[in-house]
N, C-alpha and C positions, 0 to 999 in steps of 0.2 A: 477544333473542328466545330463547325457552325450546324446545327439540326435543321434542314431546310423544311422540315413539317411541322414547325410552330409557329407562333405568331411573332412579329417584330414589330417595335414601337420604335421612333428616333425623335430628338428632341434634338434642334442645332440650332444657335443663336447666330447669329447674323450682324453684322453692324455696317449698316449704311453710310456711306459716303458721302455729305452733301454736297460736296467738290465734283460729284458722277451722276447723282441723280437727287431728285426728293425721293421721299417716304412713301408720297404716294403714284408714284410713277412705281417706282418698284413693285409697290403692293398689286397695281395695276396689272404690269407685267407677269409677276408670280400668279396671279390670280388663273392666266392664261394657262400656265405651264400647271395650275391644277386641274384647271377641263381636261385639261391631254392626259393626266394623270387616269382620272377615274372614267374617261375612254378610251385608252389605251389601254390600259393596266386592270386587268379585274383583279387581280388579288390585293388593291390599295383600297383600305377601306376609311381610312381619311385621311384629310390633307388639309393645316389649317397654320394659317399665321395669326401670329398676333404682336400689337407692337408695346412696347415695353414702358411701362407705368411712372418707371423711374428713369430711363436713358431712351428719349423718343426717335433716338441715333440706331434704336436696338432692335430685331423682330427676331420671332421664336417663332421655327419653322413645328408641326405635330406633324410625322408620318407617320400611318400606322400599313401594315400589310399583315396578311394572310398568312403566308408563311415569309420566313426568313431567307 
C-alpha cells in the first residue's frame, strides 16, 4: 500500500529513437508536457530531464511530487 501523504520522487530513463525523432525535438516536446505539468499539477514540484553523458541515445526524466 502506497502512503499518499509523502513525498514521491521518480527517476525513468528513456532511450530515444533516432529512426522517430532527434534529441532535440523530443526535449522540445517534453519541455511542453512540463509547463502542463507545473500548471496543471500543484503538487509537482519538479520536472527535469537531462541527456545522458555516456549514451546521447539516453534522457533521464526527475519527477518529484508532493505527495505520492
Amino acid at each position: 500500500m502506497i502512503d499518499r501523504n509523502v513525498s514521491m520522487t521518480a527517476l525513468v530513463e528513456f532511450q530515444i529513437r533516432s529512426d522517430e525523432t532527434t534529441m532535440d525535438d523530443w526535449l522540445e516536446e517534453w519541455q511542453k508536457r512540463a509547463q502542463d505539468a507545473f500548471d496543471a499539477e500543484p503538487e509537482t514540484t519538479a520536472y527535469a530531464a537531462a541527456v545522458s553523458l555516456e549514451d546521447e541515445s539516453c534522457v533521464f526524466v526527475y519527477e518529484r511530487y508532493v505527495r505520492g
